[in-house]
C-alpha positions as a Markdown table, in Angstrom:
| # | Residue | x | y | z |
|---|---|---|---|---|
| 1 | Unk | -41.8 | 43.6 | -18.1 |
| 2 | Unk | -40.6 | 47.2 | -17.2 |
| 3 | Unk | -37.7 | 47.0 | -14.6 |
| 4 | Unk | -35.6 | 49.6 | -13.6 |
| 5 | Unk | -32.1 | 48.1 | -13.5 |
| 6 | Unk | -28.1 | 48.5 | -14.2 |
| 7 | Unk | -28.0 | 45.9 | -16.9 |
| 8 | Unk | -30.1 | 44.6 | -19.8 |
| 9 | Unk | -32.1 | 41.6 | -20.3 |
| 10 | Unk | -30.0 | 39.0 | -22.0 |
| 11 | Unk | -30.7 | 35.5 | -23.5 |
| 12 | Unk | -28.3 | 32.9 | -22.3 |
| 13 | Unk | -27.6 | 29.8 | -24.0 |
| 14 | Unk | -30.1 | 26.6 | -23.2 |
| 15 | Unk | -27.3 | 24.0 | -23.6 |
| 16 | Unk | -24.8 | 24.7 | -20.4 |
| 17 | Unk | -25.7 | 25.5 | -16.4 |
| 18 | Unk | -24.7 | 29.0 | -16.1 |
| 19 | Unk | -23.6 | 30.4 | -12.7 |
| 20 | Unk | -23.7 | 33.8 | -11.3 |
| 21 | Unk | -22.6 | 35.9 | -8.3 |
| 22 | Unk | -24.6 | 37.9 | -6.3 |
| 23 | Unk | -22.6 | 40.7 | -6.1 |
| 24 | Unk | -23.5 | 41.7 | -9.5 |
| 25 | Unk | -27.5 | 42.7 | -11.2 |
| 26 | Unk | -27.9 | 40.1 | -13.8 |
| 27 | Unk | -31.6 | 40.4 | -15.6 |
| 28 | Unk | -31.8 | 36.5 | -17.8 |
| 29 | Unk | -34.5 | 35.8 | -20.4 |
| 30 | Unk | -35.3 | 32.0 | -20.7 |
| 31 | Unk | -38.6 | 32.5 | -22.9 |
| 32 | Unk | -37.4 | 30.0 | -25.7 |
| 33 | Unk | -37.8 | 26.8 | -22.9 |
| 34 | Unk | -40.8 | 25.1 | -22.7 |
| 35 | Unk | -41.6 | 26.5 | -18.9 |
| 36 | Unk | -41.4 | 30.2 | -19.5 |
| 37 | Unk | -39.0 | 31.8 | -17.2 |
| 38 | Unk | -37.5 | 35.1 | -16.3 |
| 39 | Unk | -34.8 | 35.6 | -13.4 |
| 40 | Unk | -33.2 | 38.8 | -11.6 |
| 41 | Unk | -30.4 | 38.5 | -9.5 |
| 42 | Unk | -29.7 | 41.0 | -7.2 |
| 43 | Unk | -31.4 | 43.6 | -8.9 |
| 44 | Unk | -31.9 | 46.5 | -6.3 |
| 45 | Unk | -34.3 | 48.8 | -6.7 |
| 46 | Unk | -37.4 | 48.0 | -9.3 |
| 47 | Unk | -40.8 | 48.6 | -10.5 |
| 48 | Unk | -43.1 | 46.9 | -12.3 |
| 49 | Unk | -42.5 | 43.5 | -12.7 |
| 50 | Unk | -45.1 | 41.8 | -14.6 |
| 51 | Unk | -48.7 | 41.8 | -13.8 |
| 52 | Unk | -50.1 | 38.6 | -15.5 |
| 53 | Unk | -47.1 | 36.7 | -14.0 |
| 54 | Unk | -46.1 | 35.5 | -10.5 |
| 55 | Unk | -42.8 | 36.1 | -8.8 |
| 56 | Unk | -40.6 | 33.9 | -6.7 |
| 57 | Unk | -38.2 | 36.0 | -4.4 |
| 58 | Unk | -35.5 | 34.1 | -2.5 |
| 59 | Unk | -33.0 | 36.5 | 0.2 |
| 60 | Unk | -29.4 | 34.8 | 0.5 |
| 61 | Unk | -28.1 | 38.0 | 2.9 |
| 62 | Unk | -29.5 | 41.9 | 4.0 |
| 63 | Unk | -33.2 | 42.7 | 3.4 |
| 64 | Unk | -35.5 | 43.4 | 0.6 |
| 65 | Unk | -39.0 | 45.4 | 1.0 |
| 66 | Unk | -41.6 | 43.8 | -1.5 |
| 67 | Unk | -44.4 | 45.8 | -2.2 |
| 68 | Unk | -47.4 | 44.2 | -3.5 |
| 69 | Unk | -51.4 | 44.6 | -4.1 |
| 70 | Unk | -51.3 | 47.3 | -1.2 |
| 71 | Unk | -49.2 | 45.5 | 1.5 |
| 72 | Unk | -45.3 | 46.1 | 2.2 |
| 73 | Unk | -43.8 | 42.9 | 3.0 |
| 74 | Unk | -40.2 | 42.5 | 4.8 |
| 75 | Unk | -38.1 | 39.7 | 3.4 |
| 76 | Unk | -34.8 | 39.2 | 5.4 |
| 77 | Unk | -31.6 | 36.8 | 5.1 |
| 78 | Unk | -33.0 | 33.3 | 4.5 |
| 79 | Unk | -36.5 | 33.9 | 3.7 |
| 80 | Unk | -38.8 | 33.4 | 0.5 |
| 81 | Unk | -42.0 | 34.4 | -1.0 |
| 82 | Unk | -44.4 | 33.6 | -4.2 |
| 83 | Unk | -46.1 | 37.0 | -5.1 |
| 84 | Unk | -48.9 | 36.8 | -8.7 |
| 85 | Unk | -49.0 | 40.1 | -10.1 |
| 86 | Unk | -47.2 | 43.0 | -10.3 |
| 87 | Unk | -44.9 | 44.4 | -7.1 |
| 88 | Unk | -41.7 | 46.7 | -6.5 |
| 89 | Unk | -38.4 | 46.1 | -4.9 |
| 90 | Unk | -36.2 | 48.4 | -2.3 |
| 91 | Unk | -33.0 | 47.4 | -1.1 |
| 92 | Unk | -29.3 | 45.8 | -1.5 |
| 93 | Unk | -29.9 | 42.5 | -0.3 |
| 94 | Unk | -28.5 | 39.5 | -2.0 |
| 95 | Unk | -32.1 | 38.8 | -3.8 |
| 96 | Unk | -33.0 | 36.0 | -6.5 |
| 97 | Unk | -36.0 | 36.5 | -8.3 |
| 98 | Unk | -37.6 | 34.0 | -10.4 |
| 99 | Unk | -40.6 | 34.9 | -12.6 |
| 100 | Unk | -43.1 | 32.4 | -14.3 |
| 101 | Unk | -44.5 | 34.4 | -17.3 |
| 102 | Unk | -48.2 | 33.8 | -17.3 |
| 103 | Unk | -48.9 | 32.3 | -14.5 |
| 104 | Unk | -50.9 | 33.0 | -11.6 |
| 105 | Unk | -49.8 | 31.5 | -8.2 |
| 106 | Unk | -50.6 | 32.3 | -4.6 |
| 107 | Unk | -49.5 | 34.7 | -2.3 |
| 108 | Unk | -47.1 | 32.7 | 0.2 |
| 109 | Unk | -43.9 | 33.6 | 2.9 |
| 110 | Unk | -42.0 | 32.0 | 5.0 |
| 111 | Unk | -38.9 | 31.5 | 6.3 |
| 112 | Unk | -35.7 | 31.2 | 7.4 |
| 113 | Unk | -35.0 | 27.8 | 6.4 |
| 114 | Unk | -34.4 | 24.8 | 8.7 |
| 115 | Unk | -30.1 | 23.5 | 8.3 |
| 116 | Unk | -31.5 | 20.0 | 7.0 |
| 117 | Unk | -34.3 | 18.4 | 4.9 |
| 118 | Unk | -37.2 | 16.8 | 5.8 |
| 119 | Unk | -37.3 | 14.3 | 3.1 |
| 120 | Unk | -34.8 | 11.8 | 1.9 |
| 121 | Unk | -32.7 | 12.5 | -1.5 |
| 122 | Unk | -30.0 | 11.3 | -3.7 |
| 123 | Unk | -27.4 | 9.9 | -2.0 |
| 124 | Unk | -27.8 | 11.2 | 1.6 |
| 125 | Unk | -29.0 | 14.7 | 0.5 |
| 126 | Unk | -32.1 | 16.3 | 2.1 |
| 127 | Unk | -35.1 | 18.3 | 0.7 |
| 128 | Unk | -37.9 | 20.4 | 1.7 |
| 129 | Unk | -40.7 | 21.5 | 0.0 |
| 130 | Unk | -40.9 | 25.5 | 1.1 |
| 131 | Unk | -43.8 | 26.5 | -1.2 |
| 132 | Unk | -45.7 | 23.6 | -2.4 |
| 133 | Unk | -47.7 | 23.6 | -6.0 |
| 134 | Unk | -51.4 | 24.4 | -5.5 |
| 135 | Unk | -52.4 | 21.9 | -7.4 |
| 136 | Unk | -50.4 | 18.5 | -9.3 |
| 137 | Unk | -48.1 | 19.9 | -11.9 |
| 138 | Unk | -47.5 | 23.3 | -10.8 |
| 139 | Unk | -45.0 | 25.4 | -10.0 |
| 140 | Unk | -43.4 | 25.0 | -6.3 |
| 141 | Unk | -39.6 | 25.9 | -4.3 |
| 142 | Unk | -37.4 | 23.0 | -3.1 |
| 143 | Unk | -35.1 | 23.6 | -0.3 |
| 144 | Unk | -31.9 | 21.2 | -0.8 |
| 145 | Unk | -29.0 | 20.0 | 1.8 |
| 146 | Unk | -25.4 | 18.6 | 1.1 |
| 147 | Unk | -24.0 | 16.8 | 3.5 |
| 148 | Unk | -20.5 | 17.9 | 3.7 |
| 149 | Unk | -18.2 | 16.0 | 1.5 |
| 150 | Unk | -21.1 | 14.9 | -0.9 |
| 151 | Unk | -20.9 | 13.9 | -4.1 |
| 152 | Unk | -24.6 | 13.2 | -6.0 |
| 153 | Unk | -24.7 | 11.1 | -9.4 |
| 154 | Unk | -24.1 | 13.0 | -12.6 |
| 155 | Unk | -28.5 | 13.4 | -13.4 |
| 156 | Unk | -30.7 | 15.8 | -15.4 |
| 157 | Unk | -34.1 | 17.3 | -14.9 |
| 158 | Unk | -36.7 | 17.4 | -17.8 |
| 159 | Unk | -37.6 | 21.4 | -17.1 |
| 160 | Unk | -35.5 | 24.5 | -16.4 |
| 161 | Unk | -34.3 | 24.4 | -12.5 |
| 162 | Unk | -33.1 | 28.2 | -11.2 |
| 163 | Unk | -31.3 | 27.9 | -7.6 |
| 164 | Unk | -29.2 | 30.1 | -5.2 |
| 165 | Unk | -26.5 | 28.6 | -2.8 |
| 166 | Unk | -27.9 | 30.4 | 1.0 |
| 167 | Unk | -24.8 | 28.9 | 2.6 |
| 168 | Unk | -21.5 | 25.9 | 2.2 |
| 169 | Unk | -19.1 | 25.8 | -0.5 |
| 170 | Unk | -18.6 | 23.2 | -3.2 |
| 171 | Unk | -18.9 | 22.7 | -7.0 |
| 172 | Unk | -20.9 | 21.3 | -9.4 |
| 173 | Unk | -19.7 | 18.6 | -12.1 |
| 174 | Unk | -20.8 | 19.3 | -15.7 |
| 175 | Unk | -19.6 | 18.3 | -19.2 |
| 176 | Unk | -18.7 | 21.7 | -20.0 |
| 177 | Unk | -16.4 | 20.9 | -16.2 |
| 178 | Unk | -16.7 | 22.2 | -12.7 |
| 179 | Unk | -18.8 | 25.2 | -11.4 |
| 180 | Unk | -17.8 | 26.5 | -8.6 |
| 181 | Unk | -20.2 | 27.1 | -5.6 |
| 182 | Unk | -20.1 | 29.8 | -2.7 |
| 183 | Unk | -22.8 | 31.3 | -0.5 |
| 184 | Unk | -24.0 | 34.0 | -3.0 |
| 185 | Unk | -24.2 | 31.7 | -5.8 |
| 186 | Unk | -26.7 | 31.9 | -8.5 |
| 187 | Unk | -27.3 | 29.0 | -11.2 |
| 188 | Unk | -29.5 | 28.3 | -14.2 |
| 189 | Unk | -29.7 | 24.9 | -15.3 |
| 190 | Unk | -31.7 | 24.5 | -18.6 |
| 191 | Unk | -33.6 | 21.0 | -18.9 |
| 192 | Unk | -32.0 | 18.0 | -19.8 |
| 193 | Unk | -28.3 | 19.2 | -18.9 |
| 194 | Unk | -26.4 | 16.9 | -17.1 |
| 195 | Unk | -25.1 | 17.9 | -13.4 |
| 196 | Unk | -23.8 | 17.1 | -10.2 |
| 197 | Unk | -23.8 | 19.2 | -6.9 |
| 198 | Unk | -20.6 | 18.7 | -4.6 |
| 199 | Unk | -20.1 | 20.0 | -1.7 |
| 200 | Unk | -16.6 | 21.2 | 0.3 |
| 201 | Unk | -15.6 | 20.9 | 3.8 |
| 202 | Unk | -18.6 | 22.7 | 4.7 |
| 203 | Unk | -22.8 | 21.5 | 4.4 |
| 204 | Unk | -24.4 | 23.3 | 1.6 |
| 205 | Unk | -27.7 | 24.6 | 1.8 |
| 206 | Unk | -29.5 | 25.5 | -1.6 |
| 207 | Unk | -33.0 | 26.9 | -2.9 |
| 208 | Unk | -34.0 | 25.2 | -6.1 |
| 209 | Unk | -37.4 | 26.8 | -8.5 |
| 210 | Unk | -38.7 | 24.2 | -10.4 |
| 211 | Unk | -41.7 | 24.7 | -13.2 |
| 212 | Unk | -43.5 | 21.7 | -12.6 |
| 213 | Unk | -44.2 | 19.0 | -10.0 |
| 214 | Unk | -45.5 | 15.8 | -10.0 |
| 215 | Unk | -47.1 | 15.5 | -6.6 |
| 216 | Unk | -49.5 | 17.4 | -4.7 |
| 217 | Unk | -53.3 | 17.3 | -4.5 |
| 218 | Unk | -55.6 | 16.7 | -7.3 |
| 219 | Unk | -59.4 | 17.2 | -7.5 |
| 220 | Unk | -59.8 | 13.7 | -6.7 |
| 221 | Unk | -57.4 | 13.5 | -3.9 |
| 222 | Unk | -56.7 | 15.9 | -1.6 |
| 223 | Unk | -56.9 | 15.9 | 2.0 |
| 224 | Unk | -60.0 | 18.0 | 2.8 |
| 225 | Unk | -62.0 | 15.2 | 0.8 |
| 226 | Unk | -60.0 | 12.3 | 1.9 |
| 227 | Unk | -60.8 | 13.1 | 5.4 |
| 228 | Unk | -64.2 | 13.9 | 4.7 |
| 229 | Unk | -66.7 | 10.7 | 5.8 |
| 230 | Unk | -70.4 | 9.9 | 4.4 |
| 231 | Unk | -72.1 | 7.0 | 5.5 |
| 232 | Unk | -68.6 | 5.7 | 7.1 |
| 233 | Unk | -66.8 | 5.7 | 3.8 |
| 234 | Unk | -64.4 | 8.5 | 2.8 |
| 235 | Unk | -65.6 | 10.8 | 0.2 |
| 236 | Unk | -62.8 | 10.8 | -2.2 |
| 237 | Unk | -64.6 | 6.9 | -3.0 |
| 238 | Unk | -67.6 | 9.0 | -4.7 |
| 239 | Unk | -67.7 | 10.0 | -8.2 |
| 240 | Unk | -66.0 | 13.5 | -9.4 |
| 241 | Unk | -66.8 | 16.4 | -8.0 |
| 242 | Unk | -68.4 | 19.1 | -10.5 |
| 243 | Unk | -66.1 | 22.2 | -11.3 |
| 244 | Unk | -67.5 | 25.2 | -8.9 |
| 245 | Unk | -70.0 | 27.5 | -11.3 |
């Protein structure tokens, strides 16, 4: 990966959360986990981020240009994108970028984000899905929402979990002790480390990366063939489909 930046690619350690401002570039190499990951906070200006991976950009404040395969895409305070292949970055803005070496994803915006979840989570939190994998077991972005005065159970997540805080204050609880959280904060959490988001006197809103997933549509069930009828019975009741030649 060539990037022009102010700092160098460093290696963190994989046993504690780590928490960064936004204020500051910060280039992180998390090849040695199992899900092979790359992250840029706020890194300005750059060039040629890797080809044979895909990108996942996240805007906490100002505006970022993203150019990629020929287009120039506007990404502003509160909006997201997933971008396979190589692309360049202009601008200042507040801007996490989260890189899946080796993998090729699909070309997705959207955003801003909604102040509250669609889907229930630990205790009274909210989530979202805001890019959702293509297929079971890939890749996909989580939005996340505190209720003010929130305190979640002390859990863990088997794969590597990169997030930004868009807005709220709080901490979060770890063995190593308390984080704290602003909007403008960046984490890393490696797998398996214990944690707990809390939030302040304020709701915190917060865009979580994860690696892998274990829902969305399979070749055997998916809605385009679930909702497909022959002879009054729904195809997905037939046997497999042949891969595509």
């Amino acid at each position: 990966m060539a990037v022009v930046m102010a700092v160098d690619m460093h290696t963190p350690c994989n046993e504690k959360m780590s928490v960064f401002s936004m204020n500051e570039a910060v280039a992180l190499d998390y090849r040695q986990t199992d899900c092979s990951t790359q992250v840029l906070i706020s890194p300005g200006d750059t060039q040629g981020l890797d080809a044979d991976s895909t990108h996942f950009i996240v805007v906490q404040s100002g505006e970022v240009n993203v150019s990629h395969d020929g287009s120039v895409y506007r990404l502003r305070s509160g909006q997201f994108g997933c971008f396979p292949g190589a692309l360049s970055l202009r601008g200042n803005a507040r801007t996490l970028v989260t890189t899946s070496l080796g993998y090729k994803g699909v070309t997705l915006m959207g955003g801003p984000i909604e102040d509250v979840g669609r889907l229930r989570y630990i205790d009274g939190c909210t989530s979202s899905v805001l890019i959702s994998p293509p297929t079971r077991g890939e890749l996909c972005l989580n939005f996340l929402h505190l209720p003010l005065q929130t305190s979640q159970a002390l859990h863990t997540h088997p794969t590597i979990r990169v997030g930004l805080i868009l807005s709220g204050d709080g901490h979060c609880d770890t063995h190593q002790g308390l984080l704290e959280f602003r909007a403008g904060t960046a984490f890393v959490i490696p797998p398996g480390v214990a944690h707990s988001f809390q939030s302040g006197e304020e709701n915190m809103r917060i865009v979580i990366y994860h690696p892998d997933s274990d829902s969305g549509p399979t070749h055997t069930d998916h809605t385009m063939l679930n909702r497909t009828f022959v002879d009054g019975k729904t195809a997905k009741a037939s046997a497999p489909m042949p891969h595509a030649s």
